[in-house]
C-alpha positions as CSV (number, residue, x, y, z in Angstrom):
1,X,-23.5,12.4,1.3
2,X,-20.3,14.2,0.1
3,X,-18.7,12.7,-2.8
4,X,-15.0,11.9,-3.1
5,X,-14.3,14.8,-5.3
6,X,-15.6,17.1,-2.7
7,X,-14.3,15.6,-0.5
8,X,-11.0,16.2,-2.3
9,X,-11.4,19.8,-3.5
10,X,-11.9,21.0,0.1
11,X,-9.0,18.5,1.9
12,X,-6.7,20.4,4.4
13,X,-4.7,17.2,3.7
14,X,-4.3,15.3,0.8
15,X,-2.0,12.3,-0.1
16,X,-1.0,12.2,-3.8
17,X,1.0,9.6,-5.7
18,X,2.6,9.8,-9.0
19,X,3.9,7.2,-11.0
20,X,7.4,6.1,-12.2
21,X,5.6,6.6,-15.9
22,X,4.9,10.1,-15.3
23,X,8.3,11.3,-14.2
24,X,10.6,10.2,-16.5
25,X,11.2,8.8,-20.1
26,X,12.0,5.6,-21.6
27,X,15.4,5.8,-21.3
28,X,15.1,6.6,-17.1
29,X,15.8,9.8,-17.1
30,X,13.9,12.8,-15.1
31,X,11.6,14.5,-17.3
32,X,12.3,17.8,-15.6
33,X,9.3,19.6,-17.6
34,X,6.7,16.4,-16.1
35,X,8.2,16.8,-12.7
36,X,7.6,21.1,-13.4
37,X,4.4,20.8,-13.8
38,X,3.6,18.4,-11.2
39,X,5.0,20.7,-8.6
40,X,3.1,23.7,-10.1
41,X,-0.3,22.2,-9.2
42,X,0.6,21.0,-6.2
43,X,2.5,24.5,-5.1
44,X,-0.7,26.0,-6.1
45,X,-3.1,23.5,-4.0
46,X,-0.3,24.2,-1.2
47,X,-0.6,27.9,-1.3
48,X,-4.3,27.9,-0.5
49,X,-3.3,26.2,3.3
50,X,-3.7,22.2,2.1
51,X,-0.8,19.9,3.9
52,X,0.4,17.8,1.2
53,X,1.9,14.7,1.2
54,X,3.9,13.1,-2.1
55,X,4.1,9.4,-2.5
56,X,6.9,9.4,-5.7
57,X,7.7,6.5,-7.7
58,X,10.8,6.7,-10.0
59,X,14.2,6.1,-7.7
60,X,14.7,2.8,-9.8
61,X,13.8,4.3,-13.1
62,X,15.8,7.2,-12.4
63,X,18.9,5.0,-12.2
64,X,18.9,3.5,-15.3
65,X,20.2,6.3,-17.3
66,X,23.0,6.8,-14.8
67,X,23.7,3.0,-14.2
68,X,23.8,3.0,-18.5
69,X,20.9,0.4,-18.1
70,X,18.1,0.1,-21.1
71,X,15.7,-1.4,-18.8
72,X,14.3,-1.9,-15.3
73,X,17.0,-5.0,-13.7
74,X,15.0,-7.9,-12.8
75,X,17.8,-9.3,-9.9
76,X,17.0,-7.3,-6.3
77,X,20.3,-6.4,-6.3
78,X,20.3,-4.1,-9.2
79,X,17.3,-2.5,-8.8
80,X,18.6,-1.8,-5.1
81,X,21.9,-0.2,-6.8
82,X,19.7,1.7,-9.2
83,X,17.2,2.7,-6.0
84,X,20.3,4.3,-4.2
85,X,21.6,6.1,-7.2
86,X,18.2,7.1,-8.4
87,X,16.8,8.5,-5.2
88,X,19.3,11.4,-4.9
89,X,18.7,12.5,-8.2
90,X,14.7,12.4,-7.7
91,X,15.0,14.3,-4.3
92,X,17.6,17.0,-5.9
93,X,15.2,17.4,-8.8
94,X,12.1,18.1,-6.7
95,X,14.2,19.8,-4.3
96,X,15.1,22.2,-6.9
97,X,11.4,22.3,-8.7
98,X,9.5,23.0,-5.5
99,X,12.3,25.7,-4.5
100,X,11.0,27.8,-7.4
101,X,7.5,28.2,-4.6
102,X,10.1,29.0,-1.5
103,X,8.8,25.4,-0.4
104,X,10.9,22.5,1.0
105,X,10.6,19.0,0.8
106,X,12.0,16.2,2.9
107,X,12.6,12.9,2.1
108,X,10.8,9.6,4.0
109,X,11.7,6.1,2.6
110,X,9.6,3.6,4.0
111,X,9.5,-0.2,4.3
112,X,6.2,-2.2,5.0
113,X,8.4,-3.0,8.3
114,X,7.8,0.6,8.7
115,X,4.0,-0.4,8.8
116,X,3.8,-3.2,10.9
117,X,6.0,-2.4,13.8
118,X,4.1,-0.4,16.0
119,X,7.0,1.6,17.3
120,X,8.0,2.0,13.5
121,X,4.9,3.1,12.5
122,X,4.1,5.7,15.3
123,X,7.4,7.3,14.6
124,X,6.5,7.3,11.0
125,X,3.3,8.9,11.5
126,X,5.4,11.7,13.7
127,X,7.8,12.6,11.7
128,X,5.0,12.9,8.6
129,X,3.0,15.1,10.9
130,X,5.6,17.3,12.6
131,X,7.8,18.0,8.9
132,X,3.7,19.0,7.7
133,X,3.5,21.0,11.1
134,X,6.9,23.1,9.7
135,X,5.5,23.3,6.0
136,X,7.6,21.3,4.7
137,X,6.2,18.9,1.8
138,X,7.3,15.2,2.4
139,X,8.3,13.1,-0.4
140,X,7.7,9.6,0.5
141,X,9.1,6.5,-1.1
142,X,9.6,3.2,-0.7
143,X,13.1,2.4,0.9
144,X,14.0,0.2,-2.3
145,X,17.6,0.5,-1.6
146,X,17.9,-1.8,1.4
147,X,14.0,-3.0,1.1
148,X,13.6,-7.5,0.2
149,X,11.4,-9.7,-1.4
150,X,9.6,-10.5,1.8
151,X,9.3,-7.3,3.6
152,X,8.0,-4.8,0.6
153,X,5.3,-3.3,-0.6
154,X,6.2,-3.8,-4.2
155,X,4.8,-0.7,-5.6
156,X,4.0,2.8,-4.3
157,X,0.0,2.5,-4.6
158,X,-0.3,0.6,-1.7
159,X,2.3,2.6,0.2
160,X,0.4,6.1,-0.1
161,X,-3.2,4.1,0.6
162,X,-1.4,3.2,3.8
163,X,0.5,6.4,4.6
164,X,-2.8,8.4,3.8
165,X,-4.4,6.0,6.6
166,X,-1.0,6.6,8.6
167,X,-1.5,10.9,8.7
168,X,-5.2,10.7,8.3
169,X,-5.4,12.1,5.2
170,X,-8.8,13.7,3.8
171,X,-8.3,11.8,0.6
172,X,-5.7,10.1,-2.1
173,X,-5.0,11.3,-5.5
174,X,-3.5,8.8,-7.7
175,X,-1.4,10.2,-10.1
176,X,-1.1,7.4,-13.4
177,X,-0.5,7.9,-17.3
178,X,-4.0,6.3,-17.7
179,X,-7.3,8.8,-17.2
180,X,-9.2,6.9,-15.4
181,X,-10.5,3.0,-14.8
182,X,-12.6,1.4,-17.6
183,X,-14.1,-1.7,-17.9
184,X,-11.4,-3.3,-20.4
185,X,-8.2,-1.8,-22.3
186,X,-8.7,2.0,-22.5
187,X,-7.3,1.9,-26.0
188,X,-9.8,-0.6,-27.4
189,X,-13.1,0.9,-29.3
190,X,-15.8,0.6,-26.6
191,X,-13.9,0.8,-23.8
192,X,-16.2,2.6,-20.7
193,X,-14.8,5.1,-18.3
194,X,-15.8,4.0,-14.8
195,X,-16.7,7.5,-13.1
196,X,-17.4,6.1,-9.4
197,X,-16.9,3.0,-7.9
198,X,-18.8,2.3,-4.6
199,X,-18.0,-0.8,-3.6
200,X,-17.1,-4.9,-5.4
201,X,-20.2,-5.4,-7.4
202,X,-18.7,-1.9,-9.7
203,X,-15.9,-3.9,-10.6
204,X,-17.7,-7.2,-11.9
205,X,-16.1,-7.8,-15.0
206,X,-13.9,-5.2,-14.8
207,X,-10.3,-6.0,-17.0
208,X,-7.7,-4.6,-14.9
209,X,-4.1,-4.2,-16.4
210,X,-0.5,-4.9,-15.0
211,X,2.3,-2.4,-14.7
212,X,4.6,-0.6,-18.1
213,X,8.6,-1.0,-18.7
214,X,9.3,1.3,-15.7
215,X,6.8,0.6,-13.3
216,X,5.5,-2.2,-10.9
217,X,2.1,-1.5,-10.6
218,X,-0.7,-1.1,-13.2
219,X,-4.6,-0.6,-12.4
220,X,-4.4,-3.9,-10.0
221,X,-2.7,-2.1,-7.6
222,X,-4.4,1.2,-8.0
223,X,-7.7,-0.6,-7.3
224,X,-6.0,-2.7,-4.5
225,X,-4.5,0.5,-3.1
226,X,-8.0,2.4,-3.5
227,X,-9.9,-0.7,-1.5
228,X,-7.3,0.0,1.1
229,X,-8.3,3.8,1.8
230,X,-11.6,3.4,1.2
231,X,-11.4,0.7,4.0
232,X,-10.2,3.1,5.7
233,X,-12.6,5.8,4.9
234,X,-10.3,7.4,2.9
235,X,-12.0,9.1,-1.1
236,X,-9.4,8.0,-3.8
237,X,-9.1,9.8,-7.3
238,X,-7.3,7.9,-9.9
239,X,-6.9,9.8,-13.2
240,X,-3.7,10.8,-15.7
241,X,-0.8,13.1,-14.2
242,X,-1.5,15.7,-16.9
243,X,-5.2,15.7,-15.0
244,X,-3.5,16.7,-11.9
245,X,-5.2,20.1,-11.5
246,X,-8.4,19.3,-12.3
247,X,-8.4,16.2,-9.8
248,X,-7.3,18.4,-7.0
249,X,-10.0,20.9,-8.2
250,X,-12.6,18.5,-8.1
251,X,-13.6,18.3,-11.4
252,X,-15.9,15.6,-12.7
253,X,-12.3,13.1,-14.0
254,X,-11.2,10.0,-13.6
255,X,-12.8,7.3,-11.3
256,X,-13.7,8.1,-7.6
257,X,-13.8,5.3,-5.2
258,X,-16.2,6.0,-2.1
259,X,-15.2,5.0,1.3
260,X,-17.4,2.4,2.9
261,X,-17.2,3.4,6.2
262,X,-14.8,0.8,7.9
263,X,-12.1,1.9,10.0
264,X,-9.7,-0.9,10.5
265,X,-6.0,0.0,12.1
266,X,-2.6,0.4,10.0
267,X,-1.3,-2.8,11.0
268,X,-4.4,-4.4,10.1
269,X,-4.6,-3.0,6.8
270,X,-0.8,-3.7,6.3
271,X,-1.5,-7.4,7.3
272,X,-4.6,-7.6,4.6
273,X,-3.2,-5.6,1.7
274,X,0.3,-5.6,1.9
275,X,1.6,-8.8,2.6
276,X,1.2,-12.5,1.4
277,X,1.0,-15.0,3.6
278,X,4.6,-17.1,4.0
279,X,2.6,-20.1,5.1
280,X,-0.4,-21.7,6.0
281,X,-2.2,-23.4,9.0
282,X,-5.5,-25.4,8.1
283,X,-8.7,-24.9,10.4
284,X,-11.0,-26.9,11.8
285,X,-14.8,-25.5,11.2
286,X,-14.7,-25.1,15.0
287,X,-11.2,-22.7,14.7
288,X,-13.1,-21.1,11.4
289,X,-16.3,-19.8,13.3
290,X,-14.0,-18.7,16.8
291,X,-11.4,-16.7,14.4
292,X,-13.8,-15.8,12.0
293,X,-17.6,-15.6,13.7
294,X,-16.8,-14.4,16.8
295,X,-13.1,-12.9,16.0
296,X,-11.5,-15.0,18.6
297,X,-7.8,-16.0,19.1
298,X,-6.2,-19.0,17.2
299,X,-5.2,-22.1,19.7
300,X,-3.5,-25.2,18.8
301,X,-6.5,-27.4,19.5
302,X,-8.0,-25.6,16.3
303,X,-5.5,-26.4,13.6
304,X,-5.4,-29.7,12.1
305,X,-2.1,-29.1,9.4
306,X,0.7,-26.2,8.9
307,X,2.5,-25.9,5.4
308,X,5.3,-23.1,4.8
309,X,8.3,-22.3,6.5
310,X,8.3,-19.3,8.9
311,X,9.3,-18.0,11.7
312,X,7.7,-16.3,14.5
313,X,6.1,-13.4,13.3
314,X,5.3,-14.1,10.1
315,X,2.1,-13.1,8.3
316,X,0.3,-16.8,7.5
317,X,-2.8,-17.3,5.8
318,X,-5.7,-19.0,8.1
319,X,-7.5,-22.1,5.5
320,X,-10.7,-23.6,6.4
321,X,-11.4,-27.1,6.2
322,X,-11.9,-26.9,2.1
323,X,-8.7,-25.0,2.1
324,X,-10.5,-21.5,1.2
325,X,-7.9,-18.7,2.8
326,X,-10.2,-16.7,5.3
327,X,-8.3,-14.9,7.7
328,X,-3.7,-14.1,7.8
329,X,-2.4,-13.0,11.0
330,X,1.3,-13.1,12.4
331,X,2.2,-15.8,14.0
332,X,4.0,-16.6,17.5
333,X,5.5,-19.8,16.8
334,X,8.0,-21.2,13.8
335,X,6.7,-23.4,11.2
336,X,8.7,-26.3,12.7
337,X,7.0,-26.4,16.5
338,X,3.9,-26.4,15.0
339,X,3.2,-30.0,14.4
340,X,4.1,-30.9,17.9
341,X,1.2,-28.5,18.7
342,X,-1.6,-29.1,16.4
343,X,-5.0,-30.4,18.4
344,X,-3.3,-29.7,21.6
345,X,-4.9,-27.6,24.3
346,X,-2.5,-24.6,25.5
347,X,-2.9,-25.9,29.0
348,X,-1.9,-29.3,28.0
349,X,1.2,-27.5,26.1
350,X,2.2,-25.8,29.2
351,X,2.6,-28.8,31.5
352,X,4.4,-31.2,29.0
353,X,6.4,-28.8,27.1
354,X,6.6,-25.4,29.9
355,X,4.9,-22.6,30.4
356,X,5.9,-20.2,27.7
357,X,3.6,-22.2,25.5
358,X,0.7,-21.6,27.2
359,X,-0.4,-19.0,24.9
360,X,-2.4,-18.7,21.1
361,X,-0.8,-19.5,17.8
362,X,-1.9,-16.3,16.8
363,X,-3.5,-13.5,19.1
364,X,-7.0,-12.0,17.9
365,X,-5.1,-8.5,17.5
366,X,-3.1,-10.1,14.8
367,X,-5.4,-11.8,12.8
368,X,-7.2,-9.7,9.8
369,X,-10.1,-11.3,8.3
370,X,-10.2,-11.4,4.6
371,X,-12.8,-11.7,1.9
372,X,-13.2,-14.2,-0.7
373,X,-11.7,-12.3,-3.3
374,X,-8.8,-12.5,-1.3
């Protein structure tokens, strides 16, 4: 079998992320020299015929220093105003870095909206392809400026897991200040590198970490965003920026997680990894085995109690009768016609209440089934 960092040192497309920590300093200002030598190993990988794709963090963290702000805002608002400031001076710097190659780059912000919406996301996924078709190098971010709460991704890990899905990417580097995943804090005696990760049971016990002063993310994400391109059959590399050369090399760094051979779509993995459920509707055990056993659609007659508010087309987590979340899917109806619904047949529905609700709560296409970690 080939391994992810063979995978990775032959790609004719890769997906590579770097982190708001490894562009710029404390204060939030570009660290031209970091962003240099990014681009140098990526020009180089680029000159040898591999399409390359760049997931950048740092539009926020780049407005601080302009916006004279010590630290990332906490409000929405802000970090939108710092987002819109920050961006152009991202794009003009890697503009300018990768100009230095005669290469190009054009800019792609993104939503999870963008991921969801099949007409969003197939125009996504053609623009991506035809601005690699002209040799252009895309830098993709996460439209922070106009992005909310309820409809983000909430860091860039699990945006380039999904956008190497999207292109069909031959693998992910993740770019992070940290070498690799170990078993606890890296910076405690004893700490263990994890070199591969093949599936749960590698991570038993595993401490992961939570995002630095700049950042959102932190190793929960990376590993989040690594089970979402593996999933998708997608090798991940996670080690340090300064790595950079030697990840896309191949070189025996970092962590590598393996694929596992699923294949779901990007709307699926959207539904699973990037959103949280807005509500809930409790199951039955007979609902439980038809969504779950034999992937079947959600009906009324199935769902004994709704909590939330929501509206129709919502993601809402799926509860069994012990209220254990096992399946979120997007629902057709708001959280307040529900109750009328609940233990009703849909043909029952249609003659007392009209035809239009003669269909599921939530159609089989729409429903993702999760693990128990979940």
């Amino acid at each position: 079998m080939t391994s992810a960092r063979d995978r990775i040192r032959t790609a004719s497309r890769l997906v590579v992320k770097v982190g708001s920590s490894s562009l710029t300093t404390p204060q939030g200002t570009i660290d031209v020299d970091r962003v240099d030598a990014l681009v140098d190993v990526l020009a180089a990988r680029r000159a040898t015929g591999t399409q390359i794709v760049l997931v950048s963090s740092g539009a926020i963290a780049a407005g601080l220093g302009p916006l004279g702000l010590s630290a990332r805002p906490r409000d929405l608002a802000t970090q939108q105003a710092a987002a819109s400031v920050g961006q152009g001076v991202l794009v003009a710097r890697y503009t300018s870095s990768f100009a230095r190659y005669g290469l190009r780059v054009g800019q792609v912000l993104l939503t999870a909206d963008d991921m969801m919406r099949r007409a969003h996301h197939v125009n996504a996924q053609r623009t991506l392809s035809r601005l690699l078709e002209l040799g252009i190098v895309p830098v993709v971010n996460e439209n922070d400026t106009v992005a909310t709460d309820e409809i983000r991704f909430g860091d860039n890990d699990r945006l380039a897991a999904l956008v190497a899905h999207l292109i069909r990417a031959d693998a992910l580097v993740l770019l992070s200040d940290v070498d690799a995943l170990y078993d606890g804090d890296p910076r405690r005696p004893g700490a263990r590198r994890l070199g591969d990760v093949r599936g749960p049971e590698d991570l038993a016990g595993v401490e992961l970490g939570k995002g630095g002063a700049v950042g959102t993310g932190g190793m929960v994400t990376k590993v989040q965003a690594a089970r979402i391109a593996t999933g998708a059959g997608v090798p991940v590399v996670l080690t340090a920026a300064a790595h950079a050369a030697q990840a896309l090399a191949g070189a025996d760094i970092g962590t590598s997680f393996h694929p596992d051979g699923r294949h779901p779509g990007t709307r699926l993995l959207w539904l699973a990894h990037a959103t949280t459920g807005r509500g809930r509707l409790h199951l039955d055990e007979g609902a439980v085995e038809a969504v779950v056993g034999r992937r079947k659609s959600l009906l009324p007659a199935g769902v004994t109690a709704v909590e939330g508010e929501f509206a129709a087309g919502d993601p809402v987590d799926l509860c069994g009768p012990h209220g254990h979340v096992v399946a979120r899917g997007l629902v057709n109806f708001d959280a307040a016609e529900i109750p009328d619904l609940l233990g009703r047949s849909t043909r029952e529905l249609a003659t007392s209440l009209g035809p239009e609700y003669e269909r599921e709560l939530i159609h089989r296409d729409d429903i993702v089934i999760l693990e128990p970690t979940h």
